[in-house]
C-alpha positions as CSV (number, residue, x, y, z in Angstrom):
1,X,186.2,92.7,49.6
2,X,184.1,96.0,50.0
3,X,185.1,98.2,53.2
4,X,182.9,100.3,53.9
5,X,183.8,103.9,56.1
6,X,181.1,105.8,57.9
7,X,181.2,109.4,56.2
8,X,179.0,110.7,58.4
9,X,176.1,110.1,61.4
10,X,173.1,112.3,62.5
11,X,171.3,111.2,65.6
12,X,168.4,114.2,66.2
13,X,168.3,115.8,69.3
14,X,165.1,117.2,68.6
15,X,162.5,117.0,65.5
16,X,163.8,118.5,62.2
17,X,162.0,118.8,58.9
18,X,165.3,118.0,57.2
19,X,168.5,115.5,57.2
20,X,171.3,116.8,54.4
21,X,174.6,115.1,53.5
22,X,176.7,117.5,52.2
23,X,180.2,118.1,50.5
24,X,180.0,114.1,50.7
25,X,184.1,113.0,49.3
26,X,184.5,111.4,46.1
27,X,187.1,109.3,47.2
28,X,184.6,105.8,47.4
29,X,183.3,103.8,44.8
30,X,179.5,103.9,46.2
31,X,177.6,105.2,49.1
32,X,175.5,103.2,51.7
33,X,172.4,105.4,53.7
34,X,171.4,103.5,56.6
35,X,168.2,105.0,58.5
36,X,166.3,104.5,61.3
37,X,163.2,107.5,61.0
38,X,160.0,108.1,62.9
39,X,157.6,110.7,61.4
40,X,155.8,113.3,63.5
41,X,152.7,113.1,60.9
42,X,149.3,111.9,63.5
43,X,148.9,109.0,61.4
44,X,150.0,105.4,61.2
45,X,152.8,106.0,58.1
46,X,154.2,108.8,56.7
47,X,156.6,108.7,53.4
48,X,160.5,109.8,53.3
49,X,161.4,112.1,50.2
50,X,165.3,112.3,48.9
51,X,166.7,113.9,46.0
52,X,170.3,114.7,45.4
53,X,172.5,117.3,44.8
54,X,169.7,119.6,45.5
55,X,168.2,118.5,42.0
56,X,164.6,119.5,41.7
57,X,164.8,118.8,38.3
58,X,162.3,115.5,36.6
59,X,165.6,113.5,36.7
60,X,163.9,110.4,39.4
61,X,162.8,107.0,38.6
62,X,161.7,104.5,40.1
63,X,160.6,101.2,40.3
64,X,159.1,98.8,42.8
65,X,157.3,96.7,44.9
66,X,155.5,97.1,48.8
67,X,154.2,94.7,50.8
68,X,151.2,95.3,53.3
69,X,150.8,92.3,54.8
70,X,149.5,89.6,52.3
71,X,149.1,92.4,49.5
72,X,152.2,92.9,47.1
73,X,151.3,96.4,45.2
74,X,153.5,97.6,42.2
75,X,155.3,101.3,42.2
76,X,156.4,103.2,39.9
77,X,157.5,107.0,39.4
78,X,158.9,108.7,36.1
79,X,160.4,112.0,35.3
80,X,159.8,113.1,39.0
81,X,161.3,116.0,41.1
82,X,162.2,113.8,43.8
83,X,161.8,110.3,44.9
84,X,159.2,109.9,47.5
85,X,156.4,106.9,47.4
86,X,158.6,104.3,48.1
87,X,159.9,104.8,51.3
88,X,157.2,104.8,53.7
89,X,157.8,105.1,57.2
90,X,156.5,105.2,61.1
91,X,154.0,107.6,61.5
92,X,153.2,109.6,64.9
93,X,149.4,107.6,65.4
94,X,151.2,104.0,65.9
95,X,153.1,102.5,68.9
96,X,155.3,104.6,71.0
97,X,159.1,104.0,70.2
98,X,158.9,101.8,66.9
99,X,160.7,102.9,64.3
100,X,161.1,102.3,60.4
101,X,164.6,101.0,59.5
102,X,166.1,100.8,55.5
103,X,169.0,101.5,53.2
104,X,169.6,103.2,50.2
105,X,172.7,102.1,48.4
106,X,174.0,104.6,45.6
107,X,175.7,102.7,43.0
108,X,179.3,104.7,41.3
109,X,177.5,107.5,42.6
110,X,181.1,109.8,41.2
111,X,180.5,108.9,37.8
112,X,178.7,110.8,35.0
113,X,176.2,108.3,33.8
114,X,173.0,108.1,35.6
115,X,173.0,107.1,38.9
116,X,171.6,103.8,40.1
117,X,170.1,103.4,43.7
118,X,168.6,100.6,45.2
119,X,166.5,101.0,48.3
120,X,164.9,98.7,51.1
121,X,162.9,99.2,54.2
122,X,160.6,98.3,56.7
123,X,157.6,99.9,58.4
124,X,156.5,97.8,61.7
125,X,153.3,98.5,63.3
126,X,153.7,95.3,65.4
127,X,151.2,93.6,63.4
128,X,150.7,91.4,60.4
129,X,148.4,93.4,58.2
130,X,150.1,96.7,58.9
131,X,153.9,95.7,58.3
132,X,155.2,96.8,55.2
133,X,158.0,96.1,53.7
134,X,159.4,97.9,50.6
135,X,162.0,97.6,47.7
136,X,163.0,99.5,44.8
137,X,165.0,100.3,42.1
138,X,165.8,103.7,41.1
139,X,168.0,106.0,38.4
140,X,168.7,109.5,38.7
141,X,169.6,110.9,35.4
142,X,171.9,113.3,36.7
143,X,175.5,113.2,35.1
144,X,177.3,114.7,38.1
145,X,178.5,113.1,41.2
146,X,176.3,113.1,44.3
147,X,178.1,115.4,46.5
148,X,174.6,115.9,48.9
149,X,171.8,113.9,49.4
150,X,168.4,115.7,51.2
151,X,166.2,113.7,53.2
152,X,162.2,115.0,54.4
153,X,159.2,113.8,54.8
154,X,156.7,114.0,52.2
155,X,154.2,114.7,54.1
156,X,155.6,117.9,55.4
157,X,155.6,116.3,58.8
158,X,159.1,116.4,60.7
159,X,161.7,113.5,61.7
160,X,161.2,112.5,65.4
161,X,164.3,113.2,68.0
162,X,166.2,109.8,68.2
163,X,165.5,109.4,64.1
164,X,169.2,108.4,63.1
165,X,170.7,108.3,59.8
166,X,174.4,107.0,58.4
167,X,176.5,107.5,55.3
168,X,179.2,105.3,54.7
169,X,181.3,104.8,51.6
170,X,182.5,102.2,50.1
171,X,185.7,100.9,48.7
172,X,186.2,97.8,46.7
173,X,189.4,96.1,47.1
């Protein structure tokens, strides 16, 4: 049975530009990134970037699928410098207080192999059409563990105050 340990939990007080994990242990097996993120951008969605290890290096993939409603589209990313069209999120022009919620789970994230990550989340507008849900598969060809992970938005918008984000770890037993 896996057990998983919170590592670490920001809660903004205010709007930031930037969430980083950093001098995240080795001591797990794999990491769990649970978010709850608004976007200041004046539009309905805004995206979330990551990279790790402060890698700006064409070392992301990806691959996956979003749902808008009744539309499915396919995406896909190769060789980029971070990973950033999959993860789209609550931008400033919808509702008041609704946030987009999702998890990124980083697979042996110590060893040095490429990393795999699998992501999910979910961008509410309160309505069918606007809803969409996203999932992905991703590999970081980086050979060293993840010891940070850096979060923005791609938009160059900031993360709304309340926008919460947890790292655990994870130990299989």
């Amino acid at each position: 049975m896996a057990t998983y340990t919170l590592i670490s939990s920001q809660v903004l007080g205010a709007s930031a530009t930037s969430v980083t994990f950093s001098a995240i242990p080795t001591a797990y097996t794999d990491l769990v990134l649970r978010f709850s993120v608004r976007s200041s951008r004046p539009a309905n969605e805004s995206v979330m970037e990551f990279r790790v290890n402060g890698n700006t290096t064409a070392v992301y993939n990806m691959n996956g699928i979003i749902g808008y409603g009744t539309t499915i589209l396919p995406q896909r990313q190769t060789n980029s410098t971070s990973i950033v069209n999959e993860f789209n999120i609550v931008g400033d022009g919808t509702l008041n207080n609704v946030f987009s919620s999702g998890e990124l789970y980083f697979g042996d994230y110590t060893s040095s192999a490429s990393k795999p990550i699998s992501n999910f989340n979910v961008l509410e507008n309160n309505t069918t059409a606007d809803t969409n849900i996203n999932f992905s598969s991703m590999l970081v060809q980086d050979t060293n563990p993840i010891t940070s992970i850096d979060l923005s938005d791609g938009f160059s918008a900031n993360f709304m105050a309340t926008s919460s984000f947890n790292l655990y770890g994870i130990k299989n037993s």
